[in-house]
N, C-alpha and C positions, 0 to 999 in steps of 0.2 A: 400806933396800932399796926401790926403785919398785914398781910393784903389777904391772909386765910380768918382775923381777924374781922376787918374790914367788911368779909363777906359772909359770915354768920352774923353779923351787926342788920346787914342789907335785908337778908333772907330772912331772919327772922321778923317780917314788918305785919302791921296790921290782918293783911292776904292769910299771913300763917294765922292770926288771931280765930280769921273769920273761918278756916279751910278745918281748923281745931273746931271753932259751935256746932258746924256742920257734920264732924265727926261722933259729939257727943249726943247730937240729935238722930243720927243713923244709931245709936245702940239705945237712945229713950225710944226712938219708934219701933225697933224690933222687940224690947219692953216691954213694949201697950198691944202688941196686934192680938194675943191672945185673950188677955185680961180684959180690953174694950171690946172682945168680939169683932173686932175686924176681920178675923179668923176665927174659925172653927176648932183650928188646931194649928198652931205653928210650923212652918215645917221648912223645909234648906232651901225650895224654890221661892219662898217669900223673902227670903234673906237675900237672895239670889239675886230677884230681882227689884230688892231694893237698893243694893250697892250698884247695881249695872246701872239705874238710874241716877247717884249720886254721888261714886265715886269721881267718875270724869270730871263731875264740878268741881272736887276738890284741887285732883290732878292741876285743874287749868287755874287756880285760885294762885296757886304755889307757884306755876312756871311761869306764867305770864309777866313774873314783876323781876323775875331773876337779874334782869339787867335793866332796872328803870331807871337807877343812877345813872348809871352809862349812856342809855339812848337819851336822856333828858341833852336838849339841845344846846344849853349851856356847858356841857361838861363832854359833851361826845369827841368834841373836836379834840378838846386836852387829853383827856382819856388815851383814844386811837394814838396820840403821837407818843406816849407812852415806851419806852425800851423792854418793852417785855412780852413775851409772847404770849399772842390773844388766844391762841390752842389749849397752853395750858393753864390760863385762866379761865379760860368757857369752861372747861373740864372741871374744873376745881367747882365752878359756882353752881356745873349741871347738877355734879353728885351730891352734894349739899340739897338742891332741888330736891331729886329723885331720892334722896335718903329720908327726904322730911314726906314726901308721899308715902314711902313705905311704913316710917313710924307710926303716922297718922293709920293708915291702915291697919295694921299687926294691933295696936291699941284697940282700937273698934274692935276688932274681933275675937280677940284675948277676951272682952270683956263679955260677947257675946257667947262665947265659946264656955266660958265659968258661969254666966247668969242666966241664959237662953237654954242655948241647944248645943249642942257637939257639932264644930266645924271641921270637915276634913279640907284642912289646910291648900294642898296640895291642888283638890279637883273646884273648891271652889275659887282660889285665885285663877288657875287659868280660864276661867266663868268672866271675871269680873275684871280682872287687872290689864289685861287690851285695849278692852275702850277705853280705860281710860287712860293708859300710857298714849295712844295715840291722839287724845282730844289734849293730854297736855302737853307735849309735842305738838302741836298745832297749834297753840295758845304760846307757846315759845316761839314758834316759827314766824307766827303775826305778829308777833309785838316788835322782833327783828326787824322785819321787813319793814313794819309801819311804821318803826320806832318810836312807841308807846305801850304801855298795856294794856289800853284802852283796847288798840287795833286786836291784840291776841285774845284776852278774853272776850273781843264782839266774834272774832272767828268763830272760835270754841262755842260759844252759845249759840250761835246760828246755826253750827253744825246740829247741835243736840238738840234743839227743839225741831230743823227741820227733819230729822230723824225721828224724834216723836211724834210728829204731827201726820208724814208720810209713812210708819208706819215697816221703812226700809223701802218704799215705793220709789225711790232717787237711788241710791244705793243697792239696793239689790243684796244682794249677795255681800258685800261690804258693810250688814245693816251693823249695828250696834248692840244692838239687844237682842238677846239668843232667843226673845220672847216665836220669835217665827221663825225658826231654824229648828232644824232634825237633828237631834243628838247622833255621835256618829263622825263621817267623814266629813259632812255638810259643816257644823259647827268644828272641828279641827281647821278645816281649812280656812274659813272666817277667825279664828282666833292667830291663826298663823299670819295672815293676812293684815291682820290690822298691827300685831307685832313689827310686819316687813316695813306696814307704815311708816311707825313709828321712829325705826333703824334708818329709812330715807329721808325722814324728817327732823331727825338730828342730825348727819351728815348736813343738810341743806343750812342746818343753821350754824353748822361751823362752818361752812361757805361762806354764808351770807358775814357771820359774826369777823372772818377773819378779812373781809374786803377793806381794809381801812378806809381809804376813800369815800366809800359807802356812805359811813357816819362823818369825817371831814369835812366835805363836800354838803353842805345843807344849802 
């Protein structure tokens, strides 16, 4: 098996099973809010801010395990001594990542878009696809450093619930959910912002990923 083999074998693991129910339960719940009266009347801010709440989880379901082969401590050491460069296999395994976050997305909403309501494309991803690029980026970043995926998605989770529990009271301006933000400059610049995150927080982990030693060294 090739090593681009190898790594749609990896990536595709249980993570993507669960990050998938999770996606088909975001378009059953957009589904039900009219019909059950959860709403009055359906409309793009409910859709809105149901993916702001649930995409991120997916995000971090997917990145987090990107390289659980690898950090697993029996196999880190072998791995790192490897003749190949770690650059362009981070690269290989992120996009794989990142490619399975966007299908999973574009799927939801395709479907939401034919059965629900009419999504403009365009204004509701940059609404929704920040947070959560940046919580699964941060859910890669931990599992790096901690080398496990344990470590990344306990990050990623504790970001997100202390985000909803505070309300953006810790964060500020950095909050996560446009729920308290002014459309406008205010929300441009929070969506730009968690973007820059997200840009430092892969750099960081091709740092961390390319340290060989790093993982060696246990």
């Amino acid at each position: 098996m090739n090593r681009l083999g190898l790594s749609l074998k990896l990536v595709w693991s249980s993570f993507v099973w669960a990050a998938l129910g999770v996606t088909v339960l975001q378009v059953a719940a957009v589904a039900v809010l009219q019909p059950w009266h959860f709403v009055e009347k359906i409309e793009l801010i409910h859709i809105q801010i149901l993916y702001e709440y649930t995409l991120p989880f997916i995000a971090s379901l997917i990145m987090c395990q990107l390289f659980v082969a690898e950090l697993d401590k029996e196999t880190s050491g072998w791995f790192m001594s490897l003749p190949f460069r770690s650059p362009l296999f981070f690269g290989t395994r992120w996009l794989l990542g990142t490619a399975t976050i966007f299908i999973l997305y574009l799927m939801g909403i395709a479907a939401i878009h034919l059965l629900v309501l009419p999504i403009p494309l365009r204004t509701f991803s940059y609404h929704v696809l920040p947070p959560a690029l940046w919580l699964g980026h941060l859910a890669l970043l931990g599992s790096l450093i901690g080398r496990t995926y344990i470590a990344g998605i306990s990050v990623s989770l504790f970001y997100w619930v202390m985000e909803s529990l505070t309300n953006g009271g810790i964060t500020d301006r950095l909050y996560l959910f446009s729920g308290s933000l002014q459309e406008g400059a205010e929300l441009i610049w929070n969506r730009n912002a968690l973007l820059l995150g997200s840009l430092l927080a892969f750099i960081l982990c091709i740092f961390v990923f390319g340290r060989r030693t790093f993982f060696v060294n246990r």
